[in-house]
N, C-alpha and C positions, 0 to 999 in steps of 0.2 A: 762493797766487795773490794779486796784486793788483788786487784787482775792480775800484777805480776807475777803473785806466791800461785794465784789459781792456775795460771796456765800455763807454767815450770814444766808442769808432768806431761802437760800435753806436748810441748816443743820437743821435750826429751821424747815423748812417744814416735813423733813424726820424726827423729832423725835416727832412730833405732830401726823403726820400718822402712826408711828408704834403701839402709844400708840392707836391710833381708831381702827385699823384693828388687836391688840391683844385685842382689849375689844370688841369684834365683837364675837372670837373665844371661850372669857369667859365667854357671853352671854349662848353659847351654852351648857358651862359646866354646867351653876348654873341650866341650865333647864335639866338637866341629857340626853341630845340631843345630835346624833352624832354632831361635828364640820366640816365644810366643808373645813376649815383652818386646818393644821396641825401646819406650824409655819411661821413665819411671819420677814423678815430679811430688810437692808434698809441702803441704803448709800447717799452720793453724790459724783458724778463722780470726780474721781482725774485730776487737772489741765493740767499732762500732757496726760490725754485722753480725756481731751476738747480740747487741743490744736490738737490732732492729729485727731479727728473729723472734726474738724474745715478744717483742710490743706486738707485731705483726701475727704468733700464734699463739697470746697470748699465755706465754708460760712466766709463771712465779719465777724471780729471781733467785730462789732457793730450790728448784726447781730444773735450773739451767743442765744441771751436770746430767742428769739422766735423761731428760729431753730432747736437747741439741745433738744428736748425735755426729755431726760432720767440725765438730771444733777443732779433732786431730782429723786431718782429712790427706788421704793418697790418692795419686791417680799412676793408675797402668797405662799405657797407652800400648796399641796393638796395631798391626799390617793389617790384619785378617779375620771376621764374626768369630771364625771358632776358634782365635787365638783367646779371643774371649773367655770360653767355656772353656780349655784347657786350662788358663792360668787360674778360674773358680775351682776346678778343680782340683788345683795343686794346693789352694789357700785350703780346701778344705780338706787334706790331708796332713796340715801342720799341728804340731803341738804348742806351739810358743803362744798360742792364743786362740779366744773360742768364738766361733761365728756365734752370733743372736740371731740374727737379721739374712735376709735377702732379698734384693727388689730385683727381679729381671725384666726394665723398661727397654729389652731388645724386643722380646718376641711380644710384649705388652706396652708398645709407647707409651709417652706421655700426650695429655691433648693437644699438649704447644708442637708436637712432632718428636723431643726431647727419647733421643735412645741410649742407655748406659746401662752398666750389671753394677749395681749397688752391693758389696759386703759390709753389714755393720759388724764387729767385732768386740771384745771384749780383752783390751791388752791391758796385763800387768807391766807397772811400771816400776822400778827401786827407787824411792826416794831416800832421805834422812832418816824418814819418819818410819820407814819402813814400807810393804808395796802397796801400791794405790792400782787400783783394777780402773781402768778409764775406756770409754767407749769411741770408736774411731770407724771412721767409713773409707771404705776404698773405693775409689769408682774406676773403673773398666772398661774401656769404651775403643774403636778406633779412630784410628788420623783424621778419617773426616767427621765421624762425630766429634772427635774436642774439637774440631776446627768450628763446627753450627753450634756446640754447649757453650763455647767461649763466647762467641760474638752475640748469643742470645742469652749470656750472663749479664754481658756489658749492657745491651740494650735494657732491660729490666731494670738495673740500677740506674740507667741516665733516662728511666721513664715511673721510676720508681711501683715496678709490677705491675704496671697498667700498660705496657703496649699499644698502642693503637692499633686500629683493628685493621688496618690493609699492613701496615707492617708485619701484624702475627699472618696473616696468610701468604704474606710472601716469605715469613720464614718455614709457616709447613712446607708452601712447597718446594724448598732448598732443602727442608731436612728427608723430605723423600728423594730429591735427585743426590744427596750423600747418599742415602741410604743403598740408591739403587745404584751408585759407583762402588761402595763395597760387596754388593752381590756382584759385579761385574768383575772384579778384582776377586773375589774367590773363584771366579770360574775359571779363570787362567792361573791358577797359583802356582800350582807345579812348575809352569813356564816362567814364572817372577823369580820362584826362590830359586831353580836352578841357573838362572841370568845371574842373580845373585851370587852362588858359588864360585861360577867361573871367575868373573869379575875379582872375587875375593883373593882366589888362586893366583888373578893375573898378579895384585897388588903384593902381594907375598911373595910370587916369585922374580917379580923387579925389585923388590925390595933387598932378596935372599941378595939377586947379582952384583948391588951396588955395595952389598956389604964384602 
């Protein structure tokens, strides 16, 4: 295979979706509106974690493309659970592209404790060749979930998916004390976003004075 010409469309795909899903979150600024986004990040899967997907659930090499679905891969990141479900629900008002897919490992974790809103998608992309339809996952999640997906990414690669088993239960139970620090953080939210405002207000108007 040549991975360079294969994964062109995918690169192209993740820098076209970053730029819609930060101009989503800009939206929200110009209308002086909380954002449901906080920040918005975006890669494509490195070769040799395609090839170890590939061996690992055992998919055909010609096979990859329909498969793997996280090769063009975004992540939303969010303050707040139901910024979550707002921003699922703006994605699925758009035209530029077609959900397939949805996993909501919020309100159905995973075993490892693991919580995110999975969108797979179905984006068109313009090539040379004309457009290539390619599949792309968003994941969804807030602050303190990527804070436990990341560090329980890392640990899985440097034990290679085998975790041991006092570490996996010490990461359940971190991913229920996140968990239970973003139900705590929605309970006072009204109180956060309007700190917030002010705040923004003050910034704006030292800023207006100095000008």
């Amino acid at each position: 295979m040549e991975w360079k010409v294969f994964l062109a469309p995918y690169a192209q795909a993740v820098e076209e979706l970053k730029v819609k899903l930060r101009g989503m979150r800009a939206q929200f600024e110009y209308e002086s509106r909380h954002s449901p986004i906080e920040f918005v990040t975006g890669r494509v899967k490195p070769i040799s974690s395609i090839i170890e997907k590939a061996r690992r659930k055992r998919i055909p090499f010609d096979q990859i493309e329909m498969e793997i679905q996280d090769i063009a891969g975004l992540r939303v990141v969010c303050q707040f659970v139901d910024d979550i479900y707002t921003v699922v629900k703006m994605l699925r008002g758009r035209r530029d592209f077609k959900i397939v897919e949805e996993k909501d490992y919020i309100s159905c974790k995973k075993e490892s404790g693991y919580r995110s809103y999975h969108v797979i998608i179905e984006y068109p992309v313009e090539t040379i060749h004309g457009e290539k339809k390619l599949l792309a996952e968003i994941q969804i999640r807030t602050l303190a979930m990527n804070f436990w997906a990341t560090n329980e990414h890392s640990l899985n690669y440097k034990y290679s998916w085998q975790i041991p088993g006092n570490i996996k239960t010490r990461l359940k139970r971190a991913a229920e004390a996140a968990f239970q620090l973003d139900e705590e953080m929605s309970k006072i939210r009204n109180e956060i976003q309007e700190a917030q405002r002010i705040f923004k207000e003050k910034q704006e108007q030292e800023k207006h004075n100095r000008e």
